[in-house]
C-alpha positions as CSV (number, residue, x, y, z in Angstrom):
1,X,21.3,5.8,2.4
2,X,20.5,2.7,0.1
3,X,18.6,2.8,-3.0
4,X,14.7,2.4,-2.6
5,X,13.6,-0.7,-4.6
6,X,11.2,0.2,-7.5
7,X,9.2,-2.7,-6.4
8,X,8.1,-1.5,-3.7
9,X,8.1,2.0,-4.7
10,X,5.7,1.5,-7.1
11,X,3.6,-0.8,-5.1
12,X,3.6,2.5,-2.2
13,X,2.7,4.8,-5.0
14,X,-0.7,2.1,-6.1
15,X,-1.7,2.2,-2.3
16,X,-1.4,5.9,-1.8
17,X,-3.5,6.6,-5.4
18,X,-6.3,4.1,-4.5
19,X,-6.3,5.2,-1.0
20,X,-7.0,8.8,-2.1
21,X,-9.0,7.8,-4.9
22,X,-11.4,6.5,-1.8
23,X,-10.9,9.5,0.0
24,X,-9.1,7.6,2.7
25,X,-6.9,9.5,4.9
26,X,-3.9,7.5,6.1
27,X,-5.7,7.0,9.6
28,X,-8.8,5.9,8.4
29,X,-7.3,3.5,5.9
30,X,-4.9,1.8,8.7
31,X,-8.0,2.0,10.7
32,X,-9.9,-0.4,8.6
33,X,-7.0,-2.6,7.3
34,X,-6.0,-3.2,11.3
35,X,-2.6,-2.1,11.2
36,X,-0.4,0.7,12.3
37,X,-0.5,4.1,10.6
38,X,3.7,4.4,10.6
39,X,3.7,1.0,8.5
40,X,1.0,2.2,6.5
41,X,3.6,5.5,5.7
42,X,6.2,2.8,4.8
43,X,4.4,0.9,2.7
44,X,3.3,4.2,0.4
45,X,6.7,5.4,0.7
46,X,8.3,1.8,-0.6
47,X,10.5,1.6,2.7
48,X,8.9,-1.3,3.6
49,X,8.3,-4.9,2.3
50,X,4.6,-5.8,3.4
51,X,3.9,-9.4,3.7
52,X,1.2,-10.9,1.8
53,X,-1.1,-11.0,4.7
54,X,-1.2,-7.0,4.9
55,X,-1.0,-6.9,1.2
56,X,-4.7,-8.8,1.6
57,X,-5.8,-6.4,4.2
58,X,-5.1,-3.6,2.1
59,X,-7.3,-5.4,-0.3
60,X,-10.0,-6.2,1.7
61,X,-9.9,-2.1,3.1
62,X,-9.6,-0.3,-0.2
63,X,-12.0,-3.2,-1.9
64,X,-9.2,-3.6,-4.6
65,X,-7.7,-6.7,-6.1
66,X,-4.5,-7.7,-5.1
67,X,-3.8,-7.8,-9.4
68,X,-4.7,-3.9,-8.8
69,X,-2.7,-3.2,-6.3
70,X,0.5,-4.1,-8.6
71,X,-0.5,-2.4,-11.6
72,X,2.7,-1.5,-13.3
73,X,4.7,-4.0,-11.5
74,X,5.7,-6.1,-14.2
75,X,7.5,-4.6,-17.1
């Protein structure tokens, strides 16, 4: 099994924070950010590489900046 990428690792691990942070479950947060709940999963487990355009609905559902979002990013 490959490596995970840190990237996208640590981006998974901002999303799942904020989401519970709102008391969003998984469901509910998909819900509002109109996308699937199994690519929501991916996402907080840094299997998958969202574009920008989910990284913006993501946004727009948890009412976060995308700057927040990548907190810890860029070291």
């Amino acid at each position: 099994m490959p490596k995970r990428d840190s990237t996208l690792t640590a981006f998974g691990r901002n999303v799942a924070r904020i989401r519970a942070e709102r008391g969003f479950s998984q469901d509910k947060l998909a819900e509002k950010a109109e996308m699937d709940r199994t690519y929501l999963s991916g996402i907080e487990r840094g299997v998958r590489n969202p574009s920008i355009k989910a990284v913006l609905k993501l946004c727009k559902a948890l009412r976060v900046t995308p700057d927040e979002l990548c907190k810890g990013l860029f070291k």
